[in-house]
N, C-alpha and C positions, 0 to 999 in steps of 0.2 A: 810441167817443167820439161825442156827439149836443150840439149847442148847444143852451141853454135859450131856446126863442123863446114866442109867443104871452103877453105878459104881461097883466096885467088890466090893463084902463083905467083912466082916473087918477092913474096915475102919473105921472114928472117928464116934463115933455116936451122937446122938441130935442135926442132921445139915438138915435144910431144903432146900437148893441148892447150888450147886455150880457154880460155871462162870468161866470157863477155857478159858486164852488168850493166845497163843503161838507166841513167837515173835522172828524170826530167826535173830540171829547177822550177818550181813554184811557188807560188806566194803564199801564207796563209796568216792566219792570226796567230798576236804574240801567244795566246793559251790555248792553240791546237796545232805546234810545230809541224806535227806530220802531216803530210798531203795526201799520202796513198798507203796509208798503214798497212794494206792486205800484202800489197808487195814487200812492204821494210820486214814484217814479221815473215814473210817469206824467203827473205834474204838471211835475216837472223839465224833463222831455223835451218837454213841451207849453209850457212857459217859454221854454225856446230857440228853437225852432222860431217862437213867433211873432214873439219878439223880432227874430230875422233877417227872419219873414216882414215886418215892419213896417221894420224899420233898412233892407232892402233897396230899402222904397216899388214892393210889387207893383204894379204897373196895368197895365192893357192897353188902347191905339186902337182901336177897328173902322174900317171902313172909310167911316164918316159922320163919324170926328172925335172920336166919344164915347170919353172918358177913363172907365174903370172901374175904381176906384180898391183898395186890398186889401181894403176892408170889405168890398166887393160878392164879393170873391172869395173869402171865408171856406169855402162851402158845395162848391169847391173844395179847398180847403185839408182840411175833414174829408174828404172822399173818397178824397184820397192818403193822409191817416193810415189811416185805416180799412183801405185796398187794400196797405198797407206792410206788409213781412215783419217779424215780434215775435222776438226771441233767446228769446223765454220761450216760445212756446206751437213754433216753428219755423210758425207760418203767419199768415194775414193775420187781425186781426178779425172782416171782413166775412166770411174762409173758416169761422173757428171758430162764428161765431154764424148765417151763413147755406147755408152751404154752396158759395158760390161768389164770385169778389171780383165788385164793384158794374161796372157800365157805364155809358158813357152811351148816350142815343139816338143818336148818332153812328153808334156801333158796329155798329146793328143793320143798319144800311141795306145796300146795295148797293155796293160799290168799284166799280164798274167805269160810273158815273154818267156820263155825261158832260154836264152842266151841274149844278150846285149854289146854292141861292139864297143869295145874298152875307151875309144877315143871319145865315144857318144856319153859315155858312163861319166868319163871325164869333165865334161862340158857338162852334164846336168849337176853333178857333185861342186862344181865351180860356181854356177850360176846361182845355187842352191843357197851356198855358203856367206856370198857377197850380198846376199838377197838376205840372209839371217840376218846376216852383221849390219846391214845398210835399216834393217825394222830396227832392229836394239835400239840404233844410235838416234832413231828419228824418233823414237818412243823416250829417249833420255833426252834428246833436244827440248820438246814437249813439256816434259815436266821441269828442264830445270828454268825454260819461259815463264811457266806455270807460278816454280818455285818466288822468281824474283818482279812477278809483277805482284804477286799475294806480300812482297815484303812491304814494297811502297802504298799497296792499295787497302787501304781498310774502310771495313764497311759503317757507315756511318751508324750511333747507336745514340740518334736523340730521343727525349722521351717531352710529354706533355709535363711541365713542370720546369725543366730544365732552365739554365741561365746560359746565353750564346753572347759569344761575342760577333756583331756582322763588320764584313772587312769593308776598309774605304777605295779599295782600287778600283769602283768602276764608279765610284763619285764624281761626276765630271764638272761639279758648279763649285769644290774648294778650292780657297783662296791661300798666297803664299809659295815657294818650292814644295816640292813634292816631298824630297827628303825629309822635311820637317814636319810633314804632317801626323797626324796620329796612326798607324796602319788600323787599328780596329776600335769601334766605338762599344758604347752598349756597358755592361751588360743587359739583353731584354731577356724575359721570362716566355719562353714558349706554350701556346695557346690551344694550336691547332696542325699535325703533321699533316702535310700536303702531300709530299710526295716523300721517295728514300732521302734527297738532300733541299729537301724546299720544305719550309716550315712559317706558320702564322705566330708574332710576338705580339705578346700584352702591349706591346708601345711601338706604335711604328713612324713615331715622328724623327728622322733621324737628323742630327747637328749638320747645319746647311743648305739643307733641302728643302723645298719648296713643299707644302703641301697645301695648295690652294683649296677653301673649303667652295666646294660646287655651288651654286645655287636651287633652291628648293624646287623639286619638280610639281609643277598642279596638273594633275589630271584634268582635263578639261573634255566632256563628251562630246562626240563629232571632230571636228578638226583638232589635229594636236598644236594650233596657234601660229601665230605669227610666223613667217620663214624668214631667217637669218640668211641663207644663201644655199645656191645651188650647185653640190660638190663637182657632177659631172654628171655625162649622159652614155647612152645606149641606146641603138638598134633590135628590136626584138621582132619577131613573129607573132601575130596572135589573131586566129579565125581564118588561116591566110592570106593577113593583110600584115606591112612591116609597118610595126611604130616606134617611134620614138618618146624613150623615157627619160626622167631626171632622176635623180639622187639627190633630197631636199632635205637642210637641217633645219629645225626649226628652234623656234630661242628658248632659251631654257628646258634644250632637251640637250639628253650626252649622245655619242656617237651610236648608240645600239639602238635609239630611236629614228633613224635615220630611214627614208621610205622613198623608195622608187613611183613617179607620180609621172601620170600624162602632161602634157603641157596645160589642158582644159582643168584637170584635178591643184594645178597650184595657183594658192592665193597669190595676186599682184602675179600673175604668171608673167604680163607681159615687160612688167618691170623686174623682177626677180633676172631672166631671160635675157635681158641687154647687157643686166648688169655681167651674168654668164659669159656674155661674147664677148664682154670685151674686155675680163679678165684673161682669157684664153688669147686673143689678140695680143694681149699686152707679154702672157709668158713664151709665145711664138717669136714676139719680134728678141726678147731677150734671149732667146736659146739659139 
């Protein structure tokens, strides 16, 4: 995190800071609104924080009187962000991008001083302070994230046995207005948990959907049969000579039977092979 400072002259004047946030328009899907999460949750988290830094009215005395109000402690304020532990990366900014978290001069000196010039004492007591307040507020940012993403998010608790209802919004072949549709069919009885939210039901025929039943696969020894057609090709190396290979389906096999073949290794090579080119010709001229 770095403030945008040194602006060109001419601009408005009797303005103590600015806060510049740039937020790129993008497209995404209707059920992943956000684009660049790392940054919104960064901005969020950077919302809070100042809001309390400001609602709180940082400032700090020295010992001449002078009030330094939270503007002036801003460059504070980034430096506990910065030196602050990330749940995302497990370490601090300044560790990931520099190798080690920032100091002040303070640091460097001698503890065991015995006298210290009062304006220095000042300015560490300052920085100290804005530095405390600016961890609170980022460690209260944190959790109240924390707090209101655990409100909406709960962890799924299905069991084998269970009765689900599955929803129709990504059913793309029902027929009628959408409004009128059913939102969730079922109930099916769960069989098998796949994953945290993916589960196998006793019944997976669902209302609309197509479940075409395959045709029986026969093993047959040596050749896996007749070829249906040839998906596409490739250039490869082999003995350091380049050859060229096919991608062949054969009929009454599914896609996982699918097998990269010499031109010499496929049946009806020479006809399978025309039929190739001038499928590929035909989607060239279309495109």
């Amino acid at each position: 995190m770095d403030w945008v400072t040194g602006l060109v002259p001419g601009g408005k004047e009797n303005f103590n800071f600015c806060l510049i946030i740039v937020d790129r328009h993008a497209f995404s899907t209707a059920y992943h609104p956000q684009t660049d999460g790392s940054a919104e949750r960064m901005i969020q988290t950077m919302e809070d924080i100042l809001r309390g830094f400001c609602a709180y009215g940082m400032e700090y005395k020295d010992h001449k009187g002078y009030t330094h109000y939270w503007v002036t402690l801003l460059p504070e304020f980034q430096l506990a962000y910065n030196n602050s532990h990330h749940s995302t990366t497990g370490k601090s900014p300044s560790l990931v991008e520099k190798g080690w978290n920032l100091l002040l001069p303070v640091d460097h000196l001698k503890k065991n001083l015995l006298t210290i010039n009062p304006t220095a004492k000042d300015f560490h007591d300052m920085w100290k302070k804005a530095c405390d307040t600016s961890t609170k507020f980022i460690a209260e940012a944190k959790e109240y994230n924390k707090q209101m993403w655990d409100k909406s998010h709960m962890k799924p608790d299905f069991k084998e046995g269970d009765q689900v209802l599955v929803s129709t919004l990504n059913f793309n072949n029902l027929k009628g207005p959408s409004k009128m549709r059913e939102a969730f069919v079922g109930p099916f009885t769960i069989i098998k948990l796949i994953g945290k939210n993916a589960v196998e039901t006793e019944e997976d025929k669902f209302p609309f959907r197509k479940n075409p039943t395959p045709p029986e696969i026969v093993e047959v020894e040596g050749s896996p049969g007749p070829v249906k057609k040839i998906i596409k090709s490739r250039k490869i190396r082999l003995n350091g000579k380049d050859q060229r290979q096919y991608m062949v389906r054969f009929k009454h096999h599914t896609e996982d039977k699918d097998k990269w073949l010499a031109k010499d290794a496929i049946p009806d090579g020479n006809l399978q092979l025309g039929r190739f080119r001038d499928s590929r010709r035909t989607e060239e001229s279309h495109s």
